[in-house]
C-alpha positions in Angstrom: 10.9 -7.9 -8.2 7.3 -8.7 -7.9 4.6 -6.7 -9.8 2.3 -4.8 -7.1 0.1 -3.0 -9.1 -3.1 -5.3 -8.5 -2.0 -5.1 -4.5 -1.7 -1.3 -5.0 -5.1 -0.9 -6.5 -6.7 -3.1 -4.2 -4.9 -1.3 -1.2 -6.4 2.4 -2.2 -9.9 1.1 -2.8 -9.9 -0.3 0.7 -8.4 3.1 1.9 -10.8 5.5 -0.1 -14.3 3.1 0.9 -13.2 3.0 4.4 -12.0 6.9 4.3 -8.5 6.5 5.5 -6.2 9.1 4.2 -2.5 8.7 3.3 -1.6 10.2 6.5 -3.6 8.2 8.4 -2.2 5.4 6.9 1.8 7.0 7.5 0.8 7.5 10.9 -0.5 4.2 11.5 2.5 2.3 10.1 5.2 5.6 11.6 6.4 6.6 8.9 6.9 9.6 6.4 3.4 10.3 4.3 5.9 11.0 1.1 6.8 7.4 1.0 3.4 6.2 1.6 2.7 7.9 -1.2 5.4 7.2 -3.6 4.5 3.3 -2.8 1.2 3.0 -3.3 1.7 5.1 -6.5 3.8 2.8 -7.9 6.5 5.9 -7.8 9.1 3.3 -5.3 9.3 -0.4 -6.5 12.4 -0.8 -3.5 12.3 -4.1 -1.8 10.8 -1.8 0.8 7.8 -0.7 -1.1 7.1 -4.4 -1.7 7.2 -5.2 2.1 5.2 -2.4 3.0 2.4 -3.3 0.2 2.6 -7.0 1.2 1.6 -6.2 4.8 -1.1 -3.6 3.7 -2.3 -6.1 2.1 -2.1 -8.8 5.2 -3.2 -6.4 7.5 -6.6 -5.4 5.8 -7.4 -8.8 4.8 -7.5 -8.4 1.3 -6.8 -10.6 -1.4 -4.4 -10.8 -3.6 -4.3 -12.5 -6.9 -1.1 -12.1 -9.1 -2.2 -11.7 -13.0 
C-alpha cells in the first residue's frame, strides 16, 4: 500500500488556509466525519483511505510528490 503521508499533509494545509473543516469536507464527499478524520490522520491506511486521499488530492489541484 502506498505511503500518503506527504498527500495527507498537503491535503490539511489546503483545508486549514482555505478554512474548510472536516465536516465540511464529510459533507462535501457524503460521508461520515469519523472517517474523514481517521484518513487524513493517518489513523485508516484501507484501500479506501488511499482512494479518498488520492481524489482530495485531484480534486484541489494539489501536487503530489512521492518521497
Amino acid at each position: 500500500m502506498p505511503e500518503t503521508l506527504n498527500g495527507r499533509q498537503r491535503i490539511l494545509n489546503y483545508l486549514k488556509s482555505n478554512e474548510i473543516s472536516m465536516t465540511q469536507l464529510a459533507t462535501m464527499y457524503g460521508m461520515n466525519k469519523q472517517d474523514v478524520s481517521d484518513y487524513l490522520a493517518g489513523r485508516k491506511t484501507t484501500p479506501a483511505a488511499n482512494k479518498f486521499i488520492i481524489t482530495l488530492i485531484k480534486d484541489f489541484g494539489l501536487k503530489y510528490e512521492r518521497k
